[in-house]
Each structure stands twice: as C-alpha cells, then as structure tokens.
DSSP file (Angstrom, degrees, kcal/mol; ACC not computed):
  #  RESIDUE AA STRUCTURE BP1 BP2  ACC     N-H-->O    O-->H-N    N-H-->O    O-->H-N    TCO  KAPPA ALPHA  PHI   PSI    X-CA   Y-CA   Z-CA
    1    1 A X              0   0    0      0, 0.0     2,-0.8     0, 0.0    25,-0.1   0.000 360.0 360.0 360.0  91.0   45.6   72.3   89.6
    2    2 A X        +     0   0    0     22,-0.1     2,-0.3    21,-0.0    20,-0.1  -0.819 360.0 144.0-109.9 127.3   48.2   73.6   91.8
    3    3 A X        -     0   0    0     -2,-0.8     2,-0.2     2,-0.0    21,-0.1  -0.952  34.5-151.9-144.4 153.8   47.1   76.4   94.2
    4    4 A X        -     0   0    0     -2,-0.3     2,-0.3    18,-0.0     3,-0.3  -0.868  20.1-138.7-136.0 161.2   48.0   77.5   97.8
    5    5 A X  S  > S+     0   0    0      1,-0.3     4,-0.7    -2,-0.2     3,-0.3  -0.975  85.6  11.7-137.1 153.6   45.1   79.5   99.9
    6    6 A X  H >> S-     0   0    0     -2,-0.3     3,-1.4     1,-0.2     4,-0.9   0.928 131.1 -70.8  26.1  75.4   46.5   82.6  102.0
    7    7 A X  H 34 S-     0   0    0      1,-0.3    -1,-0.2    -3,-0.3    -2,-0.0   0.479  85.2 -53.6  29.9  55.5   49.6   82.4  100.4
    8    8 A X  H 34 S-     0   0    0     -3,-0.3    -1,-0.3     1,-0.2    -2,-0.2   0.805 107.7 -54.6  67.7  37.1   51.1   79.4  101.5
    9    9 A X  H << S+     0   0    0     -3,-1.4     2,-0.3    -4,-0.7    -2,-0.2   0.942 107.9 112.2  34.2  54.6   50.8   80.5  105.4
   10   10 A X     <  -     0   0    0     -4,-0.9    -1,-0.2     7,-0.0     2,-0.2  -0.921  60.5-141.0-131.9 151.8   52.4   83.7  105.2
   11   11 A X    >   -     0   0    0     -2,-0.3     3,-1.3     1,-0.1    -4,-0.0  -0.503  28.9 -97.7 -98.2 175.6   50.3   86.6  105.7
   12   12 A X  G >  S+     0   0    0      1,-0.2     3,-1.8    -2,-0.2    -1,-0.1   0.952 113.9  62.8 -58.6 -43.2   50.9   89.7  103.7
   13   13 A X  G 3  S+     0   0    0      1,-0.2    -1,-0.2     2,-0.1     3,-0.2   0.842  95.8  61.8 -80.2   7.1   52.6   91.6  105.4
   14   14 A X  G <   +     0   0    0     -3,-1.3     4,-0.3     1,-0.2    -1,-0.2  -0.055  60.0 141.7 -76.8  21.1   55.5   89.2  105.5
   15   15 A X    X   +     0   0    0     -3,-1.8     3,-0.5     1,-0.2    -1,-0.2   0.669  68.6  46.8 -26.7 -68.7   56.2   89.1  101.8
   16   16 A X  T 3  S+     0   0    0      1,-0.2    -1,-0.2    -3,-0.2     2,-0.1   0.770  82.9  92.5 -41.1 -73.1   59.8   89.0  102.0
   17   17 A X  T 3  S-     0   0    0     -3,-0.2    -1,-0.2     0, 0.0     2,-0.2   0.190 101.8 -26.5 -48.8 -47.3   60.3   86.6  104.4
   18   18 A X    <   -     0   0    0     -3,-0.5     2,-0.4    -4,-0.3    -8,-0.0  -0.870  55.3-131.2-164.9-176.5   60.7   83.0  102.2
   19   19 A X        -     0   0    0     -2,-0.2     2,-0.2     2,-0.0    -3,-0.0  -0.633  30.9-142.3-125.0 159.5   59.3   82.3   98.7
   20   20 A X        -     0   0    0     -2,-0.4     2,-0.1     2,-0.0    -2,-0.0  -0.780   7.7-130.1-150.2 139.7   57.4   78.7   98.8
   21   21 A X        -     0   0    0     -2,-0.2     2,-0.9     1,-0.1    -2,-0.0  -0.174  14.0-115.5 -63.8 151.6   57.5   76.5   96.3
   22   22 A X        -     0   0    0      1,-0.2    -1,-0.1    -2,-0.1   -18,-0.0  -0.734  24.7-174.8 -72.3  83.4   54.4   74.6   94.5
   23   23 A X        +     0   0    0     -2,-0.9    -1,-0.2     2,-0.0     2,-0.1   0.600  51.4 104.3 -64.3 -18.7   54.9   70.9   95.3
   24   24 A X  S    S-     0   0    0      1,-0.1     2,-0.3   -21,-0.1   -22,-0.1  -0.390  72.7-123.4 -71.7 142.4   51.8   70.0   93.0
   25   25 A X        -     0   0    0     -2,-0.1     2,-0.6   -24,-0.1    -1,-0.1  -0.644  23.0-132.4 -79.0 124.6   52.0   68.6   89.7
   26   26 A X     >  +     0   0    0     -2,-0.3     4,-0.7     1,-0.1     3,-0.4  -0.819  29.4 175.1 -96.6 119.2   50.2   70.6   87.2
   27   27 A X  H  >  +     0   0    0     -2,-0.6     4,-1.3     1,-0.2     5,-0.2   0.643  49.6  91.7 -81.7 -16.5   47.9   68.4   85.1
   28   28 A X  H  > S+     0   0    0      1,-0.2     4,-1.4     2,-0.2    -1,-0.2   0.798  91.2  48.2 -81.7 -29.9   45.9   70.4   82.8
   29   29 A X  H  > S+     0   0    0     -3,-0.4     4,-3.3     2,-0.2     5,-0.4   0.833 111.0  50.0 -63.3 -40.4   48.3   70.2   80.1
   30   30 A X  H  X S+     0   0    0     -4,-0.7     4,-1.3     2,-0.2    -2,-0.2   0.872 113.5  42.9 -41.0 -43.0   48.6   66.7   80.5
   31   31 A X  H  X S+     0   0    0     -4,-1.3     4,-3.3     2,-0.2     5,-0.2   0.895 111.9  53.3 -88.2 -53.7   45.1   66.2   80.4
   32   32 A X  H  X S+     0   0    0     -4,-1.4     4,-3.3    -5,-0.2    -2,-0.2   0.946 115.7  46.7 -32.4 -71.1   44.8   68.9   77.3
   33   33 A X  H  X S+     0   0    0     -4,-3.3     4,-1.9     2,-0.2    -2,-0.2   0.918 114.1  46.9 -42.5 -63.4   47.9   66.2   75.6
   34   34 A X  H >X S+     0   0    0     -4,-1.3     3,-2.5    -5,-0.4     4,-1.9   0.961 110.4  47.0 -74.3 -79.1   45.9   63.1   76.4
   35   35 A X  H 3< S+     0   0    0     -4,-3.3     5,-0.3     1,-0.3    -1,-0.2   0.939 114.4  52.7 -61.4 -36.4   42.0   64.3   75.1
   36   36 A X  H 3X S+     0   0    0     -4,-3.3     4,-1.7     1,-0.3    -1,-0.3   0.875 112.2  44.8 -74.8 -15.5   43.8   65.5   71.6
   37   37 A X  H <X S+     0   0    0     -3,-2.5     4,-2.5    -4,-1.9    -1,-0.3   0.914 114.2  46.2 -59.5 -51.5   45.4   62.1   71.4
   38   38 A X  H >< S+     0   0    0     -4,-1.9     3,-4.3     1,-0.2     4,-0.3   0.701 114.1  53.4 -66.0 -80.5   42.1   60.3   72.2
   39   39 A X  H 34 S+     0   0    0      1,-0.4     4,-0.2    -4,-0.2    -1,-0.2   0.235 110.9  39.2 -15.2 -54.4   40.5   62.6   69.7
   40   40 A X  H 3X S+     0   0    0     -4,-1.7     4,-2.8    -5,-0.3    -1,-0.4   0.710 112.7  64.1 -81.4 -14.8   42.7   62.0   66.5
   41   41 A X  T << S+     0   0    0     -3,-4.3    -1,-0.2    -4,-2.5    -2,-0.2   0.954 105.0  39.2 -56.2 -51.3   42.7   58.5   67.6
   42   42 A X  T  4 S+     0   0    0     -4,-0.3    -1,-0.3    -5,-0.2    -2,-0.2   0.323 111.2  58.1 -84.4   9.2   39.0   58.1   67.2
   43   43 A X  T  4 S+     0   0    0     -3,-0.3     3,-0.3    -5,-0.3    -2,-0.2   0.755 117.3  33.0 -72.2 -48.4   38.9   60.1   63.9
   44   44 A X  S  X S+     0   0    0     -4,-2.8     4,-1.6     1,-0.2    -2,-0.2   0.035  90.7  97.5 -91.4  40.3   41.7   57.6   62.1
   45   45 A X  T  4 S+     0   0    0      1,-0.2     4,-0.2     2,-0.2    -1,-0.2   0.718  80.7  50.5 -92.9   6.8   40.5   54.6   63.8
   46   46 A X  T  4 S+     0   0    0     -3,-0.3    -1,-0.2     2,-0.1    -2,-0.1   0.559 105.8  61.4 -85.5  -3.9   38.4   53.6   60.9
   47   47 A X  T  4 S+     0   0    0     -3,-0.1    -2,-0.2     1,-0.1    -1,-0.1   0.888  94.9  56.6 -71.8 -58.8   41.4   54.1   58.7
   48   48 A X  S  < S+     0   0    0     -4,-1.6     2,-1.8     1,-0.2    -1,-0.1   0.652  76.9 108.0 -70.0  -1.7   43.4   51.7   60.3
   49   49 A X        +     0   0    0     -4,-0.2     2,-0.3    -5,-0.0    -1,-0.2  -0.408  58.9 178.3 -65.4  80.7   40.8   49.3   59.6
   50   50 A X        +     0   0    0     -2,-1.8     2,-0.3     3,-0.0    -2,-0.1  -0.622  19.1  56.2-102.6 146.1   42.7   47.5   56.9
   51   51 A X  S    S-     0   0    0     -2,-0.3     2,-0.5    33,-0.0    -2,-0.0  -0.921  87.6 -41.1 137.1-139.6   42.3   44.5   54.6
   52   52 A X        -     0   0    0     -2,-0.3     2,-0.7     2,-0.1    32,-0.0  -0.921  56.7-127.8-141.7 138.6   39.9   43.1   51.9
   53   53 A X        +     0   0    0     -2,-0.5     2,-0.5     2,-0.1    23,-0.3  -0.900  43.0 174.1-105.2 108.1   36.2   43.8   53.0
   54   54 A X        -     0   0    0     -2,-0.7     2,-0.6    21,-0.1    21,-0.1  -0.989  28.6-148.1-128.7 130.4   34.9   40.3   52.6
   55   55 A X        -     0   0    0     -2,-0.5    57,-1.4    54,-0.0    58,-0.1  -0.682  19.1-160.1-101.5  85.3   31.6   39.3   53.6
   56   56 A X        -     0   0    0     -2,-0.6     2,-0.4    55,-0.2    56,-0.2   0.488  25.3-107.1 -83.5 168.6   31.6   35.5   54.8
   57   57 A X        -     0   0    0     79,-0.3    81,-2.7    53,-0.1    -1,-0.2  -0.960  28.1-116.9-110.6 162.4   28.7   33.7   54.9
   58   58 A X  E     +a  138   0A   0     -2,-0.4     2,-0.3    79,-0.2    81,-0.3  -0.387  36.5 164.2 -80.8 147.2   27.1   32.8   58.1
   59   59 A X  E     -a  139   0A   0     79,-2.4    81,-1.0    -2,-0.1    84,-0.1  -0.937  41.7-115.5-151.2 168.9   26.5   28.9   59.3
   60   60 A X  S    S+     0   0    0     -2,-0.3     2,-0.4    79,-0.2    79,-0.1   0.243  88.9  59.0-114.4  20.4   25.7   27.8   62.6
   61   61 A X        -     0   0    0     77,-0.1     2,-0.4     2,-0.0    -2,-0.0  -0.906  63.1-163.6 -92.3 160.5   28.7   25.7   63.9
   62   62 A X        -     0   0    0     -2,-0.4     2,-0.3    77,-0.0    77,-0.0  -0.941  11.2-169.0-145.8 109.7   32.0   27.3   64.2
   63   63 A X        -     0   0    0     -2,-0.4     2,-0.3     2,-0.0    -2,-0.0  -0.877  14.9-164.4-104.3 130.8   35.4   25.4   64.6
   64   64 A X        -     0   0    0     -2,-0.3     2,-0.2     0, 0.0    -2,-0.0  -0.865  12.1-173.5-117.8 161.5   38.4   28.1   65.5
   65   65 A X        -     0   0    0     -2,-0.3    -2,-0.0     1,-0.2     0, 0.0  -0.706  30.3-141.2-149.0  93.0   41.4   26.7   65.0
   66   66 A X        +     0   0    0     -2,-0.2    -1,-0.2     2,-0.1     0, 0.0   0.616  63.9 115.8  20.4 -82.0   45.4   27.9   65.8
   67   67 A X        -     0   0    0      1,-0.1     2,-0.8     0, 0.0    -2,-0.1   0.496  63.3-129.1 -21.1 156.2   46.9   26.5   62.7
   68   68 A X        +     0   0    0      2,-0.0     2,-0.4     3,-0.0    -1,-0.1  -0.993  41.8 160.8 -77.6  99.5   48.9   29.2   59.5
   69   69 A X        -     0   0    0     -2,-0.8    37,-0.1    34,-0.1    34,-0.1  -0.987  50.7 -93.4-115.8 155.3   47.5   28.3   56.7
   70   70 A X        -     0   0    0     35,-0.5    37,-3.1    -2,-0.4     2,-0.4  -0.330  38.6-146.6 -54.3 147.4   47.4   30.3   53.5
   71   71 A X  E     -b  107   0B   0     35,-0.2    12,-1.2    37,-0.1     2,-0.4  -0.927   9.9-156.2-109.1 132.5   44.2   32.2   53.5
   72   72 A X  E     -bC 108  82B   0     35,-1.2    37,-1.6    -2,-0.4     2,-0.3  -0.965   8.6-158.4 -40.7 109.1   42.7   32.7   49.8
   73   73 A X  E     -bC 109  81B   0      8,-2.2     8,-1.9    -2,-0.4     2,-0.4  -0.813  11.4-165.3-120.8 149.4   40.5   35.5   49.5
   74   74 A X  E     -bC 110  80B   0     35,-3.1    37,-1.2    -2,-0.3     6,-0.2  -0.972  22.9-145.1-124.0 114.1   37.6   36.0   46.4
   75   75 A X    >   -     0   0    0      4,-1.1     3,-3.0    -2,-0.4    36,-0.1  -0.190  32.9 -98.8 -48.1 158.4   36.3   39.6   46.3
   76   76 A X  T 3  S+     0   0    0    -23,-0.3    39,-0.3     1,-0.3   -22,-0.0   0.806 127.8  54.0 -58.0 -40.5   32.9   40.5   45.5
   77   77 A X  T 3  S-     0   0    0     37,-0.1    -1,-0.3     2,-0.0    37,-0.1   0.123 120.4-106.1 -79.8 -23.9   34.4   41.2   41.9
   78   78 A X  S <  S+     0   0    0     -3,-3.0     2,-0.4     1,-0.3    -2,-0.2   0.874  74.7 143.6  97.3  24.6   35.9   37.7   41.6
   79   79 A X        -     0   0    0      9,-0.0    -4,-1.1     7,-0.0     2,-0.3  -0.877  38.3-137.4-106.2 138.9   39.3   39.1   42.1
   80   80 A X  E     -CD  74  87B   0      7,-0.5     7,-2.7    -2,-0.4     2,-0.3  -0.783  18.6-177.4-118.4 166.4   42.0   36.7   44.4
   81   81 A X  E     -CD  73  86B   0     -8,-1.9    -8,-2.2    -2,-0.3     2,-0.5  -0.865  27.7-144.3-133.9 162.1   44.7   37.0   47.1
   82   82 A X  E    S-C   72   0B   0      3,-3.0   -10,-0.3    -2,-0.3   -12,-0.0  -0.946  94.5 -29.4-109.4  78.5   46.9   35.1   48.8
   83   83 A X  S    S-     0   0    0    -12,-1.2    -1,-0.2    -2,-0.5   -11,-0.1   0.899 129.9 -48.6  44.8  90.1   46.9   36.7   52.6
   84   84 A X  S    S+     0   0    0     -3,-0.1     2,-0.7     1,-0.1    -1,-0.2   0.512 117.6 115.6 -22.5  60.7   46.1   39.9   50.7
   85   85 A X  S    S-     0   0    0      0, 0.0    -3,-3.0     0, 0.0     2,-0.2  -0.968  73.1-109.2-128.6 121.5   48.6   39.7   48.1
   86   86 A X  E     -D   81   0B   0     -2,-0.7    -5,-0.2    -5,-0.2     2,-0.2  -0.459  34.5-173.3 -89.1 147.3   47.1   39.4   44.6
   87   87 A X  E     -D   80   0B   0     -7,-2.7    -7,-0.5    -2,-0.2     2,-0.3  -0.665  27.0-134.7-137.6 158.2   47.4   36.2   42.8
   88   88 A X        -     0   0    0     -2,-0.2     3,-0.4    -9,-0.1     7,-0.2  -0.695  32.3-126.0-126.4 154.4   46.3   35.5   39.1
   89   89 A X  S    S+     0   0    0     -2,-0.3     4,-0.2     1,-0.3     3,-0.2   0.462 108.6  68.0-114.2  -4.9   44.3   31.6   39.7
   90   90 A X  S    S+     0   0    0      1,-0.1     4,-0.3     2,-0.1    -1,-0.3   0.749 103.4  40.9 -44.8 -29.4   46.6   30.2   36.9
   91   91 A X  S  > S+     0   0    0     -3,-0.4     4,-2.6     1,-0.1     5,-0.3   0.021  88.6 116.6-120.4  13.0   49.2   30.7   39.3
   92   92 A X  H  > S+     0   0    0     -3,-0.2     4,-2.9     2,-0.2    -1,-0.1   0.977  79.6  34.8 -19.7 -96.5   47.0   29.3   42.3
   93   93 A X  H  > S+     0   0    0     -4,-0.2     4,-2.8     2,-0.2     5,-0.5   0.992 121.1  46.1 -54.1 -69.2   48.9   26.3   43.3
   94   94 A X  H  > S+     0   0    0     -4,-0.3     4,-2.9     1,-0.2     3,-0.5   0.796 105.1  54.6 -22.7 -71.4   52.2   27.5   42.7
   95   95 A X  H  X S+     0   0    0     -4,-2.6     4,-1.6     1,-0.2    -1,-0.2   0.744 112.1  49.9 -46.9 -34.5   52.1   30.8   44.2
   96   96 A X  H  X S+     0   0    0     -4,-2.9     4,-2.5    -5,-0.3    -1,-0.2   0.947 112.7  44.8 -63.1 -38.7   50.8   28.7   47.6
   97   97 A X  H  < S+     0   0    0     -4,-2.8     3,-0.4    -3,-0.5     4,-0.3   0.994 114.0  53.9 -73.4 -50.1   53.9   25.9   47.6
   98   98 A X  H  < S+     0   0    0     -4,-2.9     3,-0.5    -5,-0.5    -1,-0.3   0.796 119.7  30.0 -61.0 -40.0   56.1   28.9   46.9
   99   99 A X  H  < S+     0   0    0     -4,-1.6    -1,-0.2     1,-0.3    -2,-0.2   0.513 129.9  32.7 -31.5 -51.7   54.8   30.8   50.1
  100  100 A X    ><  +     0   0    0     -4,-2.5     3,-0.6    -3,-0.4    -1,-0.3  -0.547  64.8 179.2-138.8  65.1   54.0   28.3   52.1
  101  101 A X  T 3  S+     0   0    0     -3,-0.5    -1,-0.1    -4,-0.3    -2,-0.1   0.558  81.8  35.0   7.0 -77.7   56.1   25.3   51.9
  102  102 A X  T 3  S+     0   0    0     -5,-0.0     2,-1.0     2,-0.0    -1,-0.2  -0.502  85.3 132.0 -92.2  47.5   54.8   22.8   54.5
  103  103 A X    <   +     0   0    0     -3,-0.6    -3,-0.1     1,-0.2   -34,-0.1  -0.931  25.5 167.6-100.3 106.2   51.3   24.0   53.9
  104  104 A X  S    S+     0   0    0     -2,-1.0    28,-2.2    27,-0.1     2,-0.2   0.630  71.3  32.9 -64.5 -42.1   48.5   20.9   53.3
  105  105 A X  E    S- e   0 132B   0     26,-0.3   -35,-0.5    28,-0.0     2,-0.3  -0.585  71.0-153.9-135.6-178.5   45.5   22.5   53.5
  106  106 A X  E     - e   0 133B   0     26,-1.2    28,-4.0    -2,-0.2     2,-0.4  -0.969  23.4-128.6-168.8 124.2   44.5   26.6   52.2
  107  107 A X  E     -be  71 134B   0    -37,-3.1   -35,-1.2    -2,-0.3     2,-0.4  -0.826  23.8-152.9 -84.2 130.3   41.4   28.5   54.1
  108  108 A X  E     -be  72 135B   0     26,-4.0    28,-1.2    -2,-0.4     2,-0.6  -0.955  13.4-171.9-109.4 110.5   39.1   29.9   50.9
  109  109 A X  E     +b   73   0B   0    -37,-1.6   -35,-3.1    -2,-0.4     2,-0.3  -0.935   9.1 179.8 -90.7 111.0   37.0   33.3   52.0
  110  110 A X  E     -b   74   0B   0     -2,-0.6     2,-0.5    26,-0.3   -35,-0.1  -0.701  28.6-108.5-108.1 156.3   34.9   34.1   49.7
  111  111 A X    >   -     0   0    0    -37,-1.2     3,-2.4    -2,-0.3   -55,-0.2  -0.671  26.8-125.8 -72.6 116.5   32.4   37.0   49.6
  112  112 A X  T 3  S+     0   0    0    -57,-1.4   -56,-0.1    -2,-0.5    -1,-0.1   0.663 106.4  43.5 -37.3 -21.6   28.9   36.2   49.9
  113  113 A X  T 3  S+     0   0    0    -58,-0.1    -1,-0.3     2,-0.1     2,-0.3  -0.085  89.8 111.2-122.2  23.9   27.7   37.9   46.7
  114  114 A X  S <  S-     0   0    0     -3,-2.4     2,-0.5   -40,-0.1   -37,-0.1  -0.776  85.3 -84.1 -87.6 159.9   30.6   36.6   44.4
  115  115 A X     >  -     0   0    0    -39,-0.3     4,-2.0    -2,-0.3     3,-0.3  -0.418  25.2-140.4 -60.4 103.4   30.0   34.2   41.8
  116  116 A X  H  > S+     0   0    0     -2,-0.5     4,-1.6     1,-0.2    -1,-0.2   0.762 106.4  73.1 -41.3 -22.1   30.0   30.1   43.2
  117  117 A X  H  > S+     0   0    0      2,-0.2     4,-2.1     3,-0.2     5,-0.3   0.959  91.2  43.5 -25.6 -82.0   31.7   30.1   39.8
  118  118 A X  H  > S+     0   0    0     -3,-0.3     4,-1.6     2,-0.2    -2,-0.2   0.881 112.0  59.8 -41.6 -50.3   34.7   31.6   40.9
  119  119 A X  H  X S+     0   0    0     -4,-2.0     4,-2.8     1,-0.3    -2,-0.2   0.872 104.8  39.4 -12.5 -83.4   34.6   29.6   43.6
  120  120 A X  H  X S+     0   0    0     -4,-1.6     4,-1.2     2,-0.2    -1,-0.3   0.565 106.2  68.6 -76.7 -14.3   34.7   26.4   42.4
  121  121 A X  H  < S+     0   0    0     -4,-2.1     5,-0.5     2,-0.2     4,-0.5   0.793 108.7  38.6 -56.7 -38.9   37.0   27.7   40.0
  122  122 A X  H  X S+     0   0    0     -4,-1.6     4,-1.0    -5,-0.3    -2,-0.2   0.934 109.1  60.6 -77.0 -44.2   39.4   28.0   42.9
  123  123 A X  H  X S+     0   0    0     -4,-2.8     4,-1.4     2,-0.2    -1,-0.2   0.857 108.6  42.4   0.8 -76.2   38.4   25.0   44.5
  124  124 A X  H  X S+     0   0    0     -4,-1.2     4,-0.8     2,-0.3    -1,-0.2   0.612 109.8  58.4 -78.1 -18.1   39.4   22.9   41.6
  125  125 A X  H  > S+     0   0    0     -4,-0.5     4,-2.2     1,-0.2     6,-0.4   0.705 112.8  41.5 -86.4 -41.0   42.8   25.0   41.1
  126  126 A X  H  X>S+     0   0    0     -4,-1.0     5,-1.9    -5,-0.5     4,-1.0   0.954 110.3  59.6 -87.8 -14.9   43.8   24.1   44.5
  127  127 A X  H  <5S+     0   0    0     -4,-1.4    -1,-0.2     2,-0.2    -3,-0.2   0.685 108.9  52.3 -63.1 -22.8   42.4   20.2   44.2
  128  128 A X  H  <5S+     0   0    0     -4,-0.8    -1,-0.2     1,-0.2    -2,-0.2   0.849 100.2  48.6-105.3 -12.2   44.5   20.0   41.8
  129  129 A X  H  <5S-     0   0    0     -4,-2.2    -2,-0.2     2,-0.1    -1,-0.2   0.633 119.0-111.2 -53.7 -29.6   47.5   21.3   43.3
  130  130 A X  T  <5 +     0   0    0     -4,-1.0     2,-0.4     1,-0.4    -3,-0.2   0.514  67.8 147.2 101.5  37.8   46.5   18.8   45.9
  131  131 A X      < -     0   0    0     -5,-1.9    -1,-0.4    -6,-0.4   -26,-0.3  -0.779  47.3-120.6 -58.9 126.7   45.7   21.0   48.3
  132  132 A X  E     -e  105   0B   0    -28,-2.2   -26,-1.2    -2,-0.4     2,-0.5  -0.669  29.5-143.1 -60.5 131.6   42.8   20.6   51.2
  133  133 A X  E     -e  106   0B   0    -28,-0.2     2,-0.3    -2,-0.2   -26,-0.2  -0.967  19.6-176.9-123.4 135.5   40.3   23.1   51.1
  134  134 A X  E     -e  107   0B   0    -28,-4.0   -26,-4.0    -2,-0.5     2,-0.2  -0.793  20.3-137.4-115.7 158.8   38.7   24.6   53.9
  135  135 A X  E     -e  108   0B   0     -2,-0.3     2,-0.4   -28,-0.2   -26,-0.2  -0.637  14.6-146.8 -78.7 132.6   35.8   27.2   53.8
  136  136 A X        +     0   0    0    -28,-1.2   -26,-0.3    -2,-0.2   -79,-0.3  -0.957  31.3 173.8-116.5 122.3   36.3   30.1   56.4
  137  137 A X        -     0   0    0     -2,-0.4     2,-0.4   -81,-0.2   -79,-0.2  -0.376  24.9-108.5 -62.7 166.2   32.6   31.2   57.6
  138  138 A X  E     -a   58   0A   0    -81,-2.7   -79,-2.4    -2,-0.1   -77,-0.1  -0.962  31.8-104.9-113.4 146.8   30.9   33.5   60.2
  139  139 A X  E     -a   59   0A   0     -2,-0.4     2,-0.4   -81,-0.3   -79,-0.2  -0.147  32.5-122.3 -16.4 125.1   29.2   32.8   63.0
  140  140 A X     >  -     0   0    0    -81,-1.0     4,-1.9     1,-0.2     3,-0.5  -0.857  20.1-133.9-108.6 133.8   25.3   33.2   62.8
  141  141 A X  H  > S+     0   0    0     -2,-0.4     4,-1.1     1,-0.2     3,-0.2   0.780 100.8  57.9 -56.7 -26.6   24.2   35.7   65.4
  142  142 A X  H  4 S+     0   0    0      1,-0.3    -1,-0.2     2,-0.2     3,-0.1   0.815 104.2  53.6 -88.1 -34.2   21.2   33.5   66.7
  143  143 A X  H >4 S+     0   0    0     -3,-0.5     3,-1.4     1,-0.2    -1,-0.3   0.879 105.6  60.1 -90.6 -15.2   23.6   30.9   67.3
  144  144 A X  H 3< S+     0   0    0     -4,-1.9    -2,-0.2     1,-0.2    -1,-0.2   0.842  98.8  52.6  -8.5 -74.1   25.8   33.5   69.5
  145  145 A X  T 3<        0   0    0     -4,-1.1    -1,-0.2     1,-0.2    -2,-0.2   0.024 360.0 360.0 -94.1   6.7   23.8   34.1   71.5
  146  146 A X    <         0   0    0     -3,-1.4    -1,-0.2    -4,-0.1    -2,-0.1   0.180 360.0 360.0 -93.5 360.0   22.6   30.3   72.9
C-alpha cells in the first residue's frame, strides 16, 4: 500500500520543482498471488492424497519401527500389492526376493473388511517363501490418548 500524504512534502504550487519517488513495496499483488495459491492448494489437496485406501485394524500396543521392508497390501476386494505395485499371490515370494533382496521379514496390511481367507492365503505364500510376517495395525484412539 504505497501512498504519500500532501504529496510527498511539496505543496501544490510547487509542482515542477522534483518528482519523488515511492520507496514502498506494493504488496497487494503479492498478497492477491499468494491467497490464489493457497486456494488451489486446498481444492487439490485431497487429490494428492495418494495410495490404496486400506483400513488397518486397530489394537492397543503399537511398535514403530525404522526398518524398509516390503509392505504387502490386501484391498477390501482381496486384490494385492507389493508397495503399491500389483502382484498376482502365485508370484508372492518371488516378486519380494526380486525387489527386495536382503529383505527377511514383509509388513502384511490388510483391510479390515477383507476376507481372513485372503489373508492367510498370503500368510502361507510368504511362509513359504520363508519370509517373516509382520501385521501392520492402527493405533486404537482410547489408547492415544493415555
């Protein structure tokens, strides 16, 4: 908001006299640039929410852990991935050694409403690969919040 009051200190009837320049920064375009960023920002930021919408089930300890391991995911629909790249559960064990090399163990997240079927179908594909399988869970809010 750049403005000068009585005309920079010159009165009128000195017009001629010197020009002076506006040392101020005008911001209202700036500010204009800036809200239409946040705006389209919060319109796609549910967009960039990307992944396999898996719903965990809840338990009441929670061990977090550092490690890469391959993640195995079971859709609601019984379908699987490999760190969401889809993997046919004939090709279970392979697809992990090829992927992951040094790999021991494999996180399976599964959907809460998919079949324990599938599950243990996956289970047993990777036992026999001689993989370790770990379960990935959520957090149960009640226990949050102690």
């Amino acid at each position: 908001m750049a403005f000068s009051v009585n005309n920079g200190g010159y009165s009128s009837r000195s017009r001629f006299r010197g020009t002076t320049d506006m040392s101020e920064i005008n911001v209202v375009p700036l500010v204009d640039v800036v809200l239409v960023l946040l705006i389209i920002f919060m319109i796609t930021a549910h967009v960039m929410e990307f992944g396999l919408e898996i719903e965990v089930p809840k338990v009441k300890q929670v061990r977090n852990t550092a490690e890469e391991l391959p993640i195995i995911s079971i859709t609601r629909t019984g379908e699987l991935y490999i760190n969401e790249a889809p993997v046919n559960i004939n090709e279970l064990g392979v697809r992990v050694r090829e992927r992951f090399t040094d790999a021991t163990a494999v996180y399976v997240r599964s959907d809460r409403l998919a079949t324990f079927e599938t599950f243990a179908q996956v289970a047993d594909a990777l036992r026999i690969a001689q993989f370790e399988v770990r379960v990935v869970t959520q957090p149960d809010e009640d226990t949050r919040q102690r």
